[in-house]
N, C-alpha and C positions, 0 to 999 in steps of 0.2 A: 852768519848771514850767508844763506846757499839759496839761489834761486834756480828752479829749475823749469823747463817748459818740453812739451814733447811738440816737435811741429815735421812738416814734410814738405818734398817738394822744393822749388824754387825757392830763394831767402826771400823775405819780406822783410820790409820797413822792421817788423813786428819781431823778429826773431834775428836779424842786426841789433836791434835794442838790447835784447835779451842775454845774447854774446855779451856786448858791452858791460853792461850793469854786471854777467858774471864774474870778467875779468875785474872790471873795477872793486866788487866785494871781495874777491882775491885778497886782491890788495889792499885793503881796508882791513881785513882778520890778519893780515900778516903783520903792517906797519903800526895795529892799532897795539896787537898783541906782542910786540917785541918792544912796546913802549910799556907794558906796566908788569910784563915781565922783570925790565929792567928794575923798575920802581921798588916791585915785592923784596926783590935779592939787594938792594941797594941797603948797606952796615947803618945809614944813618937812621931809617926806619924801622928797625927790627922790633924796637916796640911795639909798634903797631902790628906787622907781622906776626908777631910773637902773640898779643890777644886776640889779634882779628880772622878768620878765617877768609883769607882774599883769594883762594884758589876759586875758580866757576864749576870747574869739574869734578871736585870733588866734595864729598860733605863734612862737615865741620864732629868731631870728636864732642860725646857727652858734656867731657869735664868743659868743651871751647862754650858752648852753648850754656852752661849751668855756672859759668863764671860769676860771680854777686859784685865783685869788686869794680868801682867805680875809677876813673882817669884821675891819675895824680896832677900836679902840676906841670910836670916836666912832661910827663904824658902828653898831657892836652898839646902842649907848644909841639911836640912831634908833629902829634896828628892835624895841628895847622898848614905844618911844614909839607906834610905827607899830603894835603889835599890841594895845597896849591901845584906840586910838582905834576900829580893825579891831573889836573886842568887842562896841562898841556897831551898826555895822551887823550882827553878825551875830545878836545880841538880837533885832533887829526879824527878821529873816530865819529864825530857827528857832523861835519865842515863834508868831510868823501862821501859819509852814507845817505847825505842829502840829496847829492848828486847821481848816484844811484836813482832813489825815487825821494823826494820831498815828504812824504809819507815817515820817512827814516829820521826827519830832524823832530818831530813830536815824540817818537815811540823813543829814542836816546835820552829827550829831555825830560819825560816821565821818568825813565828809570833814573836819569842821576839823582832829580828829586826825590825818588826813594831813598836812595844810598846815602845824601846828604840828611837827609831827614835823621838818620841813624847817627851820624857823622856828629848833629847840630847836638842830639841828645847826649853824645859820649864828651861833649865840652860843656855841655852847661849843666854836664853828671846829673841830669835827670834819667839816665838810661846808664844802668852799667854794660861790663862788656861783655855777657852772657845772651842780653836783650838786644845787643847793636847787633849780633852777629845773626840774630833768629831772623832778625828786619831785614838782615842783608839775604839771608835764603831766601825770605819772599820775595826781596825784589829779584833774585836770582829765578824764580821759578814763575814769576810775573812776565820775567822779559825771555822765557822760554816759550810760555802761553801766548805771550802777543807776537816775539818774532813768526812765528810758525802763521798765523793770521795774519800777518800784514804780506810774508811772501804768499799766500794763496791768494790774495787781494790782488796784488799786483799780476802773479802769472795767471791768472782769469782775466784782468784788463787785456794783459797781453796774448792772450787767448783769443779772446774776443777782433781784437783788432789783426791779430793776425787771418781769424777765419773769414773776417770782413772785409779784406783784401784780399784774398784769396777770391771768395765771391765776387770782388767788383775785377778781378780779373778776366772770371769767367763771363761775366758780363760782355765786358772788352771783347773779347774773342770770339765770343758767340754775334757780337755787330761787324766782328771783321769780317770773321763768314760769311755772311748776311749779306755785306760790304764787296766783299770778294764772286758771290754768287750772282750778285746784278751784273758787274762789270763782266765777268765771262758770259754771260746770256747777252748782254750787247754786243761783246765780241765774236758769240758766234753767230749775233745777228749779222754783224757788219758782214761774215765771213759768207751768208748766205749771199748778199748783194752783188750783183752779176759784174763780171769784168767791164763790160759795158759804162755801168755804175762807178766802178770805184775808179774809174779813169776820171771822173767826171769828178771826185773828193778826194782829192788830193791831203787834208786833215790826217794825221798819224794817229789811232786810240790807241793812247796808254792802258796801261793796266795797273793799277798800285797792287803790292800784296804784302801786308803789314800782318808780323806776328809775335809772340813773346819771343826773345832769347836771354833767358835766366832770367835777372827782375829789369829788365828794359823792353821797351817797342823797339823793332826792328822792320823799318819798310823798305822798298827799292818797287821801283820804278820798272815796267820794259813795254 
């Protein structure tokens, strides 16, 4: 999960977000991946390990894919074992990536349904472990195809709403001017009014002159 955004200029709402959600998916690949790290290398599962190819990055050997043999008994209770332990990394893994973007709790729970799906086959040995492990490349190459579309999703949201703040900036500033241009034309009205006159209005004109500094208004008064 890497989201990336090109923006410029002052921060916005839009690109504070952006930061965040990066840092947060950080740390989502780190904690999510040091929990099924631990899971794979764990001596109690190596059954499963041993038929199932659960590495992401790498691809699964002929002989793993063209396995015929179906889950023994002792097998299957592993792979019970193996899938409840599996629960709690993916708690941490779809609980954070939701937070991220909401978008992220659909696209998790589609893929574990895949994974399960394979899972359900290898216990009720309707699917040996040849066929679980093919299911697992698809959902593996399924959740490559959608991550990659769900971050173009989001950083075009965030696109959008950063360029539309941006605009309503220039908006802003373009009424300050505007704002700023009257009050001096009255000032250099007042300034034409004879001594005579301004003994007679004692009234002080202000002047406001309000501008961006970084993502705040900043006015004062003289």
């Amino acid at each position: 999960m890497t989201l990336g955004i090109v923006l410029f200029g002052c921060q916005t709402a839009a690109q504070k977000q952006m930061m965040t959600m990066n840092t947060t998916a950080t740390d989502i690949n780190s904690r999510a991946q040091a929990c099924y790290v631990s899971l794979r290398q764990d001596e109690k599962f190596k059954i499963v390990s041993k038929n199932l190819h659960l590495e992401p990055h790498t691809r699964p050997s002929l002989q793993t894919l063209a396995n015929p043999n179906f889950a023994t008994d002792e097998e299957v209770e592993v792979i019970y074992a193996f899938h409840n332990q599996q629960q709690l990394c993916r708690s941490i893994e779809i609980e954070a990536a939701s937070k991220v973007h909401p978008l992220y709790a659909g696209f998790y729970a589609n893929f574990y349904s895949q994974i399960d799906e394979a899972t359900v086959g290898l216990v009720k040995r309707t699917t040996n472990w040849g066929n679980a492990n093919r299911m697992l490349q698809e959902a593996i190459a399924w959740r490559a195809e959608n991550e990659t579309k769900i971050e173009r999703a989001i950083t075009s949201d965030l696109e959008q709403d950063h360029q539309a703040e941006l605009a309503q900036r220039t908006q802003i500033s373009e009424a300050l001017q505007r704002w700023n241009y009257q009050q001096q034309t009255l000032n250099n009205q007042r300034a034409m009014i004879s001594a005579t006159q301004m003994q007679q209005h004692h009234n002080t004109f202000r002047q406001a002159n309000c501008r961006w500094v970084g993502a705040s208004l900043n006015c004062r008064t003289f």
